[in-house]
C-alpha positions as CSV (number, residue, x, y, z in Angstrom):
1,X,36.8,-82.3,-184.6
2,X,33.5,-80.7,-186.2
3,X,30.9,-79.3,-184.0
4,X,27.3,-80.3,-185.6
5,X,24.0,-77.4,-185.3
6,X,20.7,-78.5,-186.7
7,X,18.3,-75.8,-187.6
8,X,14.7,-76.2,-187.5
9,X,12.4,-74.7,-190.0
10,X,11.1,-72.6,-187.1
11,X,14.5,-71.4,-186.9
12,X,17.4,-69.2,-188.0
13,X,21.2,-69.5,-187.6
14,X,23.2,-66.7,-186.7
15,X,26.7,-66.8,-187.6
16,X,29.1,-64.8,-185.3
17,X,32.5,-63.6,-185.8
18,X,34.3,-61.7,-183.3
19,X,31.0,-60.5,-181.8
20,X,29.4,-59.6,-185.0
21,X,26.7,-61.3,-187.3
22,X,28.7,-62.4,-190.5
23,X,25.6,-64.5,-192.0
24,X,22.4,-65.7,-191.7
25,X,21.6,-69.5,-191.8
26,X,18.7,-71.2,-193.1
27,X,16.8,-74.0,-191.8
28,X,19.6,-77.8,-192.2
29,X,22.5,-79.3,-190.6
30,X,25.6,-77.6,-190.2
31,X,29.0,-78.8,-189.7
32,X,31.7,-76.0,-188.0
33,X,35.1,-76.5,-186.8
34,X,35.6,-74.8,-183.5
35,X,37.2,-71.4,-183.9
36,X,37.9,-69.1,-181.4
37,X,35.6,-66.4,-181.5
38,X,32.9,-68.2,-184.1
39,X,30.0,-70.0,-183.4
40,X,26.7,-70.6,-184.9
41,X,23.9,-69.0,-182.5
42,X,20.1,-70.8,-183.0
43,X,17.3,-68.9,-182.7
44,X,13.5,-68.6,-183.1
45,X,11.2,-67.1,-185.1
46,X,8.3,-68.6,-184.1
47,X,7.9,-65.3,-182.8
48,X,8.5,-62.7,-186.0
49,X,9.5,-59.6,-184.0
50,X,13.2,-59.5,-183.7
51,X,14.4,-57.7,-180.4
52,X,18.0,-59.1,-180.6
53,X,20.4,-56.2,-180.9
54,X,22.8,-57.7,-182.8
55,X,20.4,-58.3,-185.4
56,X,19.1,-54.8,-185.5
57,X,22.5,-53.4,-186.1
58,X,22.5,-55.4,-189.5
59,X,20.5,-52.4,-190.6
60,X,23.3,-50.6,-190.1
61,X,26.0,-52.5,-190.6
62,X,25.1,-55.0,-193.3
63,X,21.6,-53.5,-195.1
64,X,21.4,-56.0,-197.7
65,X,21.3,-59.0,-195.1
66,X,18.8,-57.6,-193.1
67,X,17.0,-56.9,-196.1
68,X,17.2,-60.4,-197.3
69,X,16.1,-62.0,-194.0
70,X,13.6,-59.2,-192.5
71,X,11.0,-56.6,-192.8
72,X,12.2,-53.1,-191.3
73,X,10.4,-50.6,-190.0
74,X,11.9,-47.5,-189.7
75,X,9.9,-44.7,-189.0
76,X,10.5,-41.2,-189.7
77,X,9.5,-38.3,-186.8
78,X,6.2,-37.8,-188.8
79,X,5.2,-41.6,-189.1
80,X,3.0,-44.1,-187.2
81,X,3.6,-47.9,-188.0
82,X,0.6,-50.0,-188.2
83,X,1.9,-53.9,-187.9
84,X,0.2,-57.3,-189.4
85,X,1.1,-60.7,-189.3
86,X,-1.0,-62.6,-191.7
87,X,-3.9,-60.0,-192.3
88,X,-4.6,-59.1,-188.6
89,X,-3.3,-56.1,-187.1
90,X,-1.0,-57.0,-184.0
91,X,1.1,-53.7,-183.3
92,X,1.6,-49.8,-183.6
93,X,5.0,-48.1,-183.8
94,X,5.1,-44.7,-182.6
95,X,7.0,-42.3,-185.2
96,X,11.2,-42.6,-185.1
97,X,10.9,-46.5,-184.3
98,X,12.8,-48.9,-186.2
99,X,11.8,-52.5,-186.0
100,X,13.1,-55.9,-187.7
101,X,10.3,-58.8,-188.6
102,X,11.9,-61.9,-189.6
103,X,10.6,-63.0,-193.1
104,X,9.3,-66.6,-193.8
105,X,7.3,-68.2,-190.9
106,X,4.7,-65.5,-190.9
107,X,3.5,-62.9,-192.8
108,X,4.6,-59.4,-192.0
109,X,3.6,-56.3,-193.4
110,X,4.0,-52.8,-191.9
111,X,2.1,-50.3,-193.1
112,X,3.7,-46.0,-192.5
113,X,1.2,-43.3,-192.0
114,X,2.4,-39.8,-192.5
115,X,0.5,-38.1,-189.1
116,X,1.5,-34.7,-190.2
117,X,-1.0,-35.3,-193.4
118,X,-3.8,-37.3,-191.8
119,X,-5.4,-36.7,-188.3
120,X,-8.3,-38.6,-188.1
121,X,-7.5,-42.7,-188.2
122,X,-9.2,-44.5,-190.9
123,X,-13.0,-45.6,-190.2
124,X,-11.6,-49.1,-190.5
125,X,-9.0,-48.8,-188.7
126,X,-10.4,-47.4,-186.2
127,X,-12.9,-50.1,-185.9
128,X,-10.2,-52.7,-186.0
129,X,-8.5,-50.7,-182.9
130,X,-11.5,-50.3,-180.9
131,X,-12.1,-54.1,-181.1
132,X,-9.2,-55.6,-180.5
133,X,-8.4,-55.5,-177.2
134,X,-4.7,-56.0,-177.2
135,X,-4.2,-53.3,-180.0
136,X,-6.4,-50.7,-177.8
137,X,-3.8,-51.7,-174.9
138,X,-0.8,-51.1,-176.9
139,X,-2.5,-47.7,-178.4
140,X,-3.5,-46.4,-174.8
141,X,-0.1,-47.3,-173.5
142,X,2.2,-45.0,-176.2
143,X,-0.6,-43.0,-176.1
144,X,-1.2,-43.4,-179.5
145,X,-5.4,-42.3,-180.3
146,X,-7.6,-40.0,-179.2
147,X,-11.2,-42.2,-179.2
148,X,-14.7,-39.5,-179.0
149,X,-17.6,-41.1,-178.5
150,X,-20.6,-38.7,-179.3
151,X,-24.1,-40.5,-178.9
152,X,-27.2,-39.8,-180.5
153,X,-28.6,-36.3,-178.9
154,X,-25.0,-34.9,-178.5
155,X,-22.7,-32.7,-180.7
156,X,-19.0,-33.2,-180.3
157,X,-15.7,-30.4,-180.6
158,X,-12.3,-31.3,-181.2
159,X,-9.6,-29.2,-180.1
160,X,-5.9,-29.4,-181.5
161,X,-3.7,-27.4,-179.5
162,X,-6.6,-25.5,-177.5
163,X,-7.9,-24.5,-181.1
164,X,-11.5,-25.9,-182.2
165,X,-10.5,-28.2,-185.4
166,X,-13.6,-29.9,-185.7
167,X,-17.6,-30.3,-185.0
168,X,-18.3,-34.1,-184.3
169,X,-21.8,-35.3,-185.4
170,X,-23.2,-38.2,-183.4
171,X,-20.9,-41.1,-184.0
172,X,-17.3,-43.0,-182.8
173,X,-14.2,-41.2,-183.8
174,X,-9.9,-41.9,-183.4
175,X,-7.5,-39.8,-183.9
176,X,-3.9,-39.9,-184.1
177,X,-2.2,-37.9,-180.7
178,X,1.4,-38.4,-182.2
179,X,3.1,-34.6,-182.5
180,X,-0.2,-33.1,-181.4
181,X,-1.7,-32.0,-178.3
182,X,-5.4,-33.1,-178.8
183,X,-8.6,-32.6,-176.8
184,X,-12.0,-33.6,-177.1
185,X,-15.8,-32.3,-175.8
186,X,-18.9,-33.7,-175.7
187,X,-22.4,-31.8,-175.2
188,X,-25.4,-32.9,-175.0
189,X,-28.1,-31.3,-177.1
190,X,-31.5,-32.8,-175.1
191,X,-33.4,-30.8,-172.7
192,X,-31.8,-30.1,-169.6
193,X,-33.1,-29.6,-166.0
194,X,-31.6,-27.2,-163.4
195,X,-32.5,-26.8,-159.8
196,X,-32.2,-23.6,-158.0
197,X,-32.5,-24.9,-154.5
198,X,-32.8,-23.6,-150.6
199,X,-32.7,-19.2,-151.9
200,X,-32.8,-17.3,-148.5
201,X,-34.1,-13.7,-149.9
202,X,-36.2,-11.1,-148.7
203,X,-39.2,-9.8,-150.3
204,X,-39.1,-6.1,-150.7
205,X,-41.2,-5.7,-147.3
206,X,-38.7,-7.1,-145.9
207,X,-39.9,-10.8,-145.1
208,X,-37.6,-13.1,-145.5
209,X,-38.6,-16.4,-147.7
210,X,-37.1,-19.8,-149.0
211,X,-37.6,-20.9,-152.5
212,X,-36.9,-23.0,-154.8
213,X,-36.9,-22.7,-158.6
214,X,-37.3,-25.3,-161.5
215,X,-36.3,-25.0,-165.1
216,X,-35.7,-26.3,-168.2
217,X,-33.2,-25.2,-170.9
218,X,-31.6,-27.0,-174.3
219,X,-28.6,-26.0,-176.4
220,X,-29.8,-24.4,-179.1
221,X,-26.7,-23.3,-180.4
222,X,-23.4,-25.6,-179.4
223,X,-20.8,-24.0,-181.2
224,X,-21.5,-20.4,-179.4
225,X,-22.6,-22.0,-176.3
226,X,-19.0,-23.7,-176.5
227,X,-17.3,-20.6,-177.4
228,X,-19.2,-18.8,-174.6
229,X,-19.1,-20.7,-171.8
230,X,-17.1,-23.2,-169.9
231,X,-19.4,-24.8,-167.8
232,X,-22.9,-24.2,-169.2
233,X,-24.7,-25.6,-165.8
234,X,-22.5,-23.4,-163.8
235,X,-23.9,-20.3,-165.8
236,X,-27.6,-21.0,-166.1
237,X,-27.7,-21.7,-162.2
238,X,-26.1,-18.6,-161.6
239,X,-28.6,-16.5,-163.9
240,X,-31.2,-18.1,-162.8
241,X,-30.4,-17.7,-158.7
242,X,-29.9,-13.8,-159.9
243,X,-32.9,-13.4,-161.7
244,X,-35.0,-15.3,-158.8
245,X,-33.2,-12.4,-156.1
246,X,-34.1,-10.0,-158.4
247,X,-38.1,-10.7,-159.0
248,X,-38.6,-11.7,-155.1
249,X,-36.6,-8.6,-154.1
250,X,-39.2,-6.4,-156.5
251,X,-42.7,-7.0,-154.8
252,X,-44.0,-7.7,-151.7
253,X,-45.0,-10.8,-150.3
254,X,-48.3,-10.2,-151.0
255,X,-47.7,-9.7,-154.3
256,X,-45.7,-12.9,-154.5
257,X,-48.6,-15.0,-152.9
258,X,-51.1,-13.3,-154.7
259,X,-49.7,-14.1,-158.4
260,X,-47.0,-17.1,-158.7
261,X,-47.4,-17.1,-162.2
262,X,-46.4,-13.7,-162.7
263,X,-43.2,-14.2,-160.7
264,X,-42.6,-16.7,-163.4
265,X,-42.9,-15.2,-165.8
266,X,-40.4,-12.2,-164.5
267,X,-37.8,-14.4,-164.2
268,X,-38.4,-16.0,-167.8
269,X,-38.5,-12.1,-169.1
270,X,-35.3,-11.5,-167.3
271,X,-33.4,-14.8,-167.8
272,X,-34.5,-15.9,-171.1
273,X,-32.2,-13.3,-173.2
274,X,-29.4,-13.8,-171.5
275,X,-29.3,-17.6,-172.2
276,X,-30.0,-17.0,-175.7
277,X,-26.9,-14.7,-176.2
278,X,-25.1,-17.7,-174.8
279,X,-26.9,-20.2,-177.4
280,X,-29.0,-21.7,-174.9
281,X,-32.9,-21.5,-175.1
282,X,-35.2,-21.2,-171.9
283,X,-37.5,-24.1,-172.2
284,X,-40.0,-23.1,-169.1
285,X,-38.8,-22.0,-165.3
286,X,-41.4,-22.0,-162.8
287,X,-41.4,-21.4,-158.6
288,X,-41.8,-24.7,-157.3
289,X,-41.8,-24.0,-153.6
290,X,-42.6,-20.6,-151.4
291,X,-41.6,-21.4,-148.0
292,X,-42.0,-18.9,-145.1
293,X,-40.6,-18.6,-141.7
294,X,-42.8,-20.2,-138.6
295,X,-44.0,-16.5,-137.3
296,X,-44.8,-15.5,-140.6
297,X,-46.9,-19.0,-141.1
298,X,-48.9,-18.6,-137.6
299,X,-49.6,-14.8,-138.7
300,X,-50.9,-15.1,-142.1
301,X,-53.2,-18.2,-141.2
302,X,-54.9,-15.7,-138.5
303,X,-54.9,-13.1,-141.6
304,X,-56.9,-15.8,-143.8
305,X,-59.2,-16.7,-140.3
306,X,-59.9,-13.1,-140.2
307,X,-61.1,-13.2,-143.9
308,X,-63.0,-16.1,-143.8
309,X,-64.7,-15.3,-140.4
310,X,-65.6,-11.2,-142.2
311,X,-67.1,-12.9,-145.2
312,X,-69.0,-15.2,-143.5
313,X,-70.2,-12.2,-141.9
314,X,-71.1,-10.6,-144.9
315,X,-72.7,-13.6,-146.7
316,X,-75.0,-14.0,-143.5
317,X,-76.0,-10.5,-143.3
318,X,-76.7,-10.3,-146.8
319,X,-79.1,-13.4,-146.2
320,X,-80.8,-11.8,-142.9
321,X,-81.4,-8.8,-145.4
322,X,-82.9,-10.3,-148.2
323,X,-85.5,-12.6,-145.9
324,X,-86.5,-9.1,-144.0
325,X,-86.7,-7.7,-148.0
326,X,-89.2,-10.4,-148.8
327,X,-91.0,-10.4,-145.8
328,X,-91.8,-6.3,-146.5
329,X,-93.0,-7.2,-149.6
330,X,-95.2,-10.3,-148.6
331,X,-96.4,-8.0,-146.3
332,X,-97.2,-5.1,-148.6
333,X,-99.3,-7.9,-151.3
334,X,-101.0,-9.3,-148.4
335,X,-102.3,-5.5,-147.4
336,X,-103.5,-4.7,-150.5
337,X,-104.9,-8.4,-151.4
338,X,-107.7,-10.3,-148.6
339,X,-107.8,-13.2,-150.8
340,X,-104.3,-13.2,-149.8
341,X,-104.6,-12.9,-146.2
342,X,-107.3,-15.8,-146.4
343,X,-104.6,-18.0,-147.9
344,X,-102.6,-17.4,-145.7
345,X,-104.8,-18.0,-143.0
346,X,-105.9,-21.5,-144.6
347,X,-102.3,-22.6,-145.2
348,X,-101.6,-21.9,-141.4
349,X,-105.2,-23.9,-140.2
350,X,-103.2,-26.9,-142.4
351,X,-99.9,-26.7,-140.3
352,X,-101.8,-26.4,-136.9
353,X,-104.5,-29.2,-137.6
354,X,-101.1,-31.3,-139.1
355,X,-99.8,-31.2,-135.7
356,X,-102.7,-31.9,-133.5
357,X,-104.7,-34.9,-132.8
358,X,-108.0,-33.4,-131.5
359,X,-109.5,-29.5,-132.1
360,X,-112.7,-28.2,-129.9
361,X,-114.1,-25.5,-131.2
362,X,-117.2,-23.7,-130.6
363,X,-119.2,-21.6,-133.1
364,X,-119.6,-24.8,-135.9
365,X,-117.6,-24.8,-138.9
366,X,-117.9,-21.2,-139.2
367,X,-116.2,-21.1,-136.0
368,X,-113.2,-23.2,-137.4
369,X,-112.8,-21.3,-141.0
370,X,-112.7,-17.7,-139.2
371,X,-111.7,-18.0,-135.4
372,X,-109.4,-20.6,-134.9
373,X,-106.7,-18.6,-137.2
374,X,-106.7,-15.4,-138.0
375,X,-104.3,-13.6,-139.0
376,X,-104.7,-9.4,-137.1
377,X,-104.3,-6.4,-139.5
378,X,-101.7,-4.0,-137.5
């Protein structure tokens, strides 16, 4: 009695003996007398990777099978496998893997990349990676790339084993993590604002105030400022909330009230070398906000009252003196001029008469043009 096993053209035959693959069959019919311990075993390959582990140890056992009816893979320590199945990337081996494609059904090519040789993946490949959703899966799973990102307006650092290896311009870049310990940075280059909020500080009388300071700062120089500094907002907030104690704690308020600009323009003096040795650049800083306590408010608005109230003072005294001036020196013109004095008398007659609806007067018109005004010489 003959047992009968078709195999499909989707499918392979695996002949076992005592537990181990003797042969390989093809697509057909097969007849096999039943012998114990040997039996044909179908399976398929619709699916190219072969996980089976009898089949893997053909690579060991019987090479030139397994070279006859699959693709291996086998990586050294050093080596990354890139896998495609008809043109399109579907897999990565990480280095020491050995995998077994079956040959026929589809296409299988693996591809070895010596990591020890190249760090950066190929712009392509990289691409392809990025864009493939399943492939970035399977990289961020064995931990496979490094992926930067640096935009337009930012400058990039790679690090390979806590050692600067590279300056990024803007643009996307993968590397290869296998046998490396790799880390990435990304800084912008645009201008940057820092707030120096909420400063308690006393004045150097002694008044205590609340400010607040605004400025504006660009990396001028990443790699130093990278090499310089590990957190570049930490450091210009600090430098600036010293250089803020420093200028307020150098004058007096009234000195501070009288001239915001030139607290300013301390701070930039003080500040702006400092960043520079960093590779940072001072844009502008300014005082945004002076804010004293309630006391202090209630006394300097009485100061200003008092001001205003003196000059107004002044300005009214100064009036009051220069009407008594130019009444002196009407007076002095009109002493030395009659022709004056009967002006003026005239120009009064017009303001009384202007008033007035009736005059009696005695003495004709005579009586009118020299009694009814006359202005006495003292």
């Amino acid at each position: 009695m003959k047992i009968r096993t078709v195999i499909a053209p989707t499918e392979r035959g695996l002949m076992i003996r005592d537990k181990a693959i003797v042969d390989i069959l093809a697509p057909g019919v097969y007849w096999q007398v039943p012998v114990l311990g040997n039996r044909i075993e179908v399976v398929s390959i619709a699916i190219a990777h072969c996980t089976d582990p009898q089949a893997m140890a053909l690579v060991k056992t019987n090479p030139e099978l397994a070279s006859r009816y699959f693709i291996v893979a086998d990586l050294s320590d050093d080596e990354v496998g890139i896998v495609y199945q008809d043109n399109k990337l579907v897999d990565i081996l990480p280095p020491g893997a050995t995998a077994m494609y079956w040959r026929g059904l589809v296409e299988t090519r693996v591809e070895s990349i010596d990591t020890s040789l190249v760090r950066e993946v190929d712009g392509k490949l990289a691409r392809t990676i990025g864009r493939t959703g399943v492939i970035a899966k399977r990289a961020a799973t064995l931990g496979a790339v490094l992926g930067v990102d640096v935009q337009p307006k930012q400058v990039g650092f790679l690090y390979e084993n806590s050692v600067r290896v590279a300056m990024l311009e803007p643009g996307y870049y993968l590397y290869w993590k296998f046998n490396r310990k790799l880390t990435a940075k990304v800084m912008t280059t645009r201008m940057v604002l820092s707030e120096v909020a909420g400063q308690e500080i006393l004045t150097k009388d002694r008044v205590s105030l609340r400010l607040n300071l605004s400025t504006i700062y660009v990396v001028a120089d990443p790699a130093r400022a990278e090499d310089a500094l590990d957190n570049i907002d930490e450091y210009v907030y600090r430098e600036l909330q010293l250089a803020l104690r420093r200028a307020v704690g150098g004058q007096t308020l009234d000195q501070l009230l009288e001239d915001k600009a030139a607290l300013d323009a301390a701070i930039a003096l003080d500040v702006s070398d400092r960043l520079a040795d960093a590779g940072l650049t001072l844009q502008s800083v300014g005082v945004k906000d002076v804010i004293l306590p309630g006391d202090m408010k209630d006394i300097l608005n009485q100061v200003v009252a008092a001001e205003k109230s003196a000059q107004a003072n002044n300005i009214r005294r100064r009036e009051e003196t220069a009407a008594t001036r130019s009444l002196l020196n009407t007076a002095k013109l009109m002493a030395d001029n009659p022709v004056l004095v009967r002006l003026k008398e005239l120009e009064a007659l017009e303001k009384v008469s202007g008033n007035i609806d009736r005059i009696t007067v005695f003495g004709g018109m005579e009586g009118v043009m020299t009694d009814l005004v006359k202005i006495a010489e003292s």
